[in-house]
N, C-alpha and C positions, 0 to 999 in steps of 0.2 A: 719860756723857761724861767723862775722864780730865781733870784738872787743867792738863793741857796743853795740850789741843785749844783752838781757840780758839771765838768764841761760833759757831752759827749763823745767818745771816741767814734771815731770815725775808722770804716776801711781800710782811709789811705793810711791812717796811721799804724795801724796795722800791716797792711803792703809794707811802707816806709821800716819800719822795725825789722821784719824779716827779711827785707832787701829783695821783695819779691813784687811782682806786678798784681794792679787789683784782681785783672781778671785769673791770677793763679789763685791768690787767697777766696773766691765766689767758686772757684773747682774745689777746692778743698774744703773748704764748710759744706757745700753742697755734693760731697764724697765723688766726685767724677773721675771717673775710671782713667788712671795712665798719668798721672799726675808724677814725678819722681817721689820716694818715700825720704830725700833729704829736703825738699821741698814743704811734704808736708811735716815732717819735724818742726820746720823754721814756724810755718805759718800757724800750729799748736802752739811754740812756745808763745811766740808775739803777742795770738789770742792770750792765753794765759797771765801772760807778765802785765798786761792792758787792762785785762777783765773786761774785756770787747764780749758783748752778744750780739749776732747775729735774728736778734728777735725781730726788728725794725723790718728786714729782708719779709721774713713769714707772713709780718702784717701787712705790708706791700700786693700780698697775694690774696689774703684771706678776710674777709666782711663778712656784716651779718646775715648777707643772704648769699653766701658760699660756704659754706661747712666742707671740710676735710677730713676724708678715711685713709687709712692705709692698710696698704695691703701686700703683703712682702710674701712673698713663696720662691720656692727653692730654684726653679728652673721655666725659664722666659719659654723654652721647645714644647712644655707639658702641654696637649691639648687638653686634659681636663680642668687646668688653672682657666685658661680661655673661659671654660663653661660657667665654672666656679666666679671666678667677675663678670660677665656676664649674670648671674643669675644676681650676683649681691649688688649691682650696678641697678638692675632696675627696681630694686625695693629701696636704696637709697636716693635715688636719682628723685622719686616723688614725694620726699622727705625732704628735698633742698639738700644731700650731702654728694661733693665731689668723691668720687674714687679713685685714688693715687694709686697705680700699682706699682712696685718695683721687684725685681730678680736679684737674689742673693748667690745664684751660683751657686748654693748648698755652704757657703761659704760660713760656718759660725762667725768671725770677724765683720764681715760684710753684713752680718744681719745685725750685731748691735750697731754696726754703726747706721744701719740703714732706718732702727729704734730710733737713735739720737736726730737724724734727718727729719723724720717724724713730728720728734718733741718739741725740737726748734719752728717747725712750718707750726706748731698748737694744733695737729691734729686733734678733731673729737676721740677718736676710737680708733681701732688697729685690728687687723684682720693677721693672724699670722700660721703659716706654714713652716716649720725650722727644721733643720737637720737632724740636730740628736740634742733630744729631750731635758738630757743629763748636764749638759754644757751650762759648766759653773757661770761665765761669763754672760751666757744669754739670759739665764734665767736671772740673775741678777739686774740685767738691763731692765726685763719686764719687770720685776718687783718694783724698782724705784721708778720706773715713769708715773704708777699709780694712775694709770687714767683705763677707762673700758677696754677689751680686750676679747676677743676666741681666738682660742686655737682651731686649727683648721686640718683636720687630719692628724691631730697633731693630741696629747696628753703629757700633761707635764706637772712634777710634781709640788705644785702649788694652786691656792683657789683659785679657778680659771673654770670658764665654760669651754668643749673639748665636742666641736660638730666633727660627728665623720661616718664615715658607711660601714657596715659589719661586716668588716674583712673575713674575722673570726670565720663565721657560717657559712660566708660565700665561698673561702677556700675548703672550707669540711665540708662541704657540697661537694664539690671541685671534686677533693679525693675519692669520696666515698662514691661517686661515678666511676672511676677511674679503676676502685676497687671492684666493683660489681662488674666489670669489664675482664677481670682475671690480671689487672698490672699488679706487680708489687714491688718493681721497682722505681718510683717515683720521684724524679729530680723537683727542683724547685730554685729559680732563679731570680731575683728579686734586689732590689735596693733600701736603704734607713735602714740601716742595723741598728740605730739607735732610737728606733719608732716604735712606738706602739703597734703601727701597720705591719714591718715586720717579726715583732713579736704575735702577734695575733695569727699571722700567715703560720710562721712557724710552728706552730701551738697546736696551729690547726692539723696541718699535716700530720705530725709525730701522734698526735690523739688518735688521731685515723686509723695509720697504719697501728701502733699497738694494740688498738681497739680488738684489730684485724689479726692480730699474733704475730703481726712484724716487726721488726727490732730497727728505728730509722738508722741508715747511714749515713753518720754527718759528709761525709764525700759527696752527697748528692745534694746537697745543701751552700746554695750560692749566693752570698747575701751583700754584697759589698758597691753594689751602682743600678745603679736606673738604665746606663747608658746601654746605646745601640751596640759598642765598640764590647762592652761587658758577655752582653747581649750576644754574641759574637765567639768571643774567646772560650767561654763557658761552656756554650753550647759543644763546642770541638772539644773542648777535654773531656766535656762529660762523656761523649760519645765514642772518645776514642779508648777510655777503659777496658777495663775486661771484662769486665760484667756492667755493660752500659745501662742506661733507663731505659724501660719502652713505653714511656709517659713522662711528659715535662709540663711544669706549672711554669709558665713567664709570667710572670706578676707588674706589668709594669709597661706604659703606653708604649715606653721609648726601647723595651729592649726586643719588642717584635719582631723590627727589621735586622737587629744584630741576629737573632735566633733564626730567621727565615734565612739570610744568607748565609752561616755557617751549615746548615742545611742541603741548600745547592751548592757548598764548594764540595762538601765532603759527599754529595751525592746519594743524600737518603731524603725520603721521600713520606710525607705526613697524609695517612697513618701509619701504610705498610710498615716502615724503617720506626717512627715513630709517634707517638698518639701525644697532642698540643693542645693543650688549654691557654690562653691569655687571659688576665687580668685588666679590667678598664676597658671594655670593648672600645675601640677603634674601627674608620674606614679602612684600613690594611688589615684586619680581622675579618673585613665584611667582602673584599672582594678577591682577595687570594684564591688562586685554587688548591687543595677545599677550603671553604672556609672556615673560621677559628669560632672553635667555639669557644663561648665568655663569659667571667665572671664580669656581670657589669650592675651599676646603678648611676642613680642619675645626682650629676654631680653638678648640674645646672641647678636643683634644689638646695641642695647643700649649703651652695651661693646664698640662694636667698635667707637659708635658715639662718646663716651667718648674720648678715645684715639685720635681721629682723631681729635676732638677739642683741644685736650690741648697740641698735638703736633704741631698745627698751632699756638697756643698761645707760644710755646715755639721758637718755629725755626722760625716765622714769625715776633716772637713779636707781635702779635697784644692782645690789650687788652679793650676789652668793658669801656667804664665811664657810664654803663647803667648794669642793670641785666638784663639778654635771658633765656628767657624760651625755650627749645626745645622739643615738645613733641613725642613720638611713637603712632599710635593708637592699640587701643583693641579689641578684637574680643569674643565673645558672644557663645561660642563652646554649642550648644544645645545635652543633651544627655538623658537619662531616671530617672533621679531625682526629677522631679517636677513635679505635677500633677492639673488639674484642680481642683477645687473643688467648692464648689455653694456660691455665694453671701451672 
């Protein structure tokens, strides 16, 4: 250190300030889950009043021949996140870059802070999946990191590259099967209401049916969780109407088994009782009896396309002053779930 420089703050003085132990302040810089929120009050103010960085920590992990990605998505249960790193994992991996992934829980808070965890380890690039698009908070996170970046599944209204699969087609596929079947009353159950995903789902449907001279009914229209549990409750209301669907769209890996067992409690039976399509093909799509038929695509590509873009963004430097959409297509997997029925 040069005669100049002035001291460095250390940890403990930080600890020491907040009246907290080191290893509470290393939870809370490093955001781990269950920490008290008057705890981490103290240990924000301490950092702040000190102008402690925790940089020294990141470079502790990170040398020239270890590079860091991140990779933040909504929900740790999604088997197509699986796929999705996996697929970005092995186009980075022979590039020399690690792949951090972390679960936000759908959490807008947990995702900038999970941004700022990022910034401080000097991630190269950031792979990210967010909740709702519009979230003043997030988007402003990603503005000011200024380092490479896709969206993933994900469009948000700033220059950003935006990989994902053509919901859009794959559900207006979806319907217009469903229509050519004689359905016209077509539920649709889904989660990201603040997505592009389901906007596009949506979009799709209601085009369909008007196409078709039907007027949608936002009642059949379910748009608020991914979850099993959603997946679940939905499916009984929808069913127990008065004028129920004879066709449901599940749009979503995780709300299968909530849809398959309100199903068997209420004791109807796919197709007879009613005709099911899923979104994201799944093993519980493939072995049920009958099986489901699927909108699906391959979301282990995706993976890769991600990575492969945002390593050209990093090591080429190139950077769009426009927003790119890139899309994968969908495929229409027909199997024994839905059935004609009469006009």
């Amino acid at each position: 250190m040069s005669p100049s420089s002035p001291p460095r703050i250390t940890v403990q003085e930080v600890a020491d300030r907040a009246g907290v132990s080191i290893g509470t302040v290393s939870r809370v810089v490093n955001n781990v889950p269950g920490v008290r929120p008057a705890y981490v009050k103290k240990v924000q103010a301490a950092i702040d009043e000190l102008g402690w960085s925790p940089n020294i920590a990141a470079q502790n992990i990170r040398s020239p021949s270890l590079r860091m990605i991140g990779f933040i998505f909504s929900d740790i249960r999604n088997s197509l996140y699986s796929s999705m790193t996996k697929g970005a994992e092995e186009v980075l991996s022979t590039k020399g870059y690690l792949l951090v992934t972390a679960s936000s829980d759908g959490n807008p808070e947990r995702e900038v802070a999970l941004m700022e965890f990022f910034k401080r380890r000097r991630a190269d690039g950031m792979i990210l999946t967010i909740q709702d698009e519009n979230n003043s908070a997030v988007l402003s996170a990603i503005s000011n990191w200024g380092i490479p970046h896709v969206m993933m599944e994900r469009e948000i209204p700033m220059n950003s590259v935006s990989i994902g699969a053509d919901h859009f087609h794959g559900t207006r596929q979806a319907v217009e099967y469903l229509l050519g079947l004689g359905h016209r009353r077509i539920a649709l159950i889904t989660g990201g209401r603040g997505t592009k995903v389901a906007r596009d789902r949506v979009r799709a449907l209601e085009e369909a049916l008007r196409s078709a001279g039907i007027e949608p009914d936002p009642a059949l229209f379910c748009l608020d969780s991914f979850s099993a549990e959603y997946g679940l409750s939905q499916t009984q209301r929808l069913m127990s109407m008065k004028a129920p669907p004879t066709a449901l769209l599940s749009m979503g890996v995780r709300l299968l088994p909530g849809v398959l067992e309100a199903l068997q409690l209420i004791g109807k039976k796919i197709p007879d009782d009613l005709s099911l399509i899923c979104g994201n093909d799944s093993d519980i799509a493939r072995i049920v009896t009958p099986h489901i038929t699927a909108v699906r695509y391959d979301a282990l590509a995706l993976g890769r396309m991600a990575a492969e873009n945002l390593i050209d963004q990093i090591e080429n430097r190139t950077h769009e002053d426009k927003s790119v959409r890139i899309e994968i297509p969908t495929e229409l997997v027909l199997r024994q779930s839905c059935r004609r029925i009469s006009s």
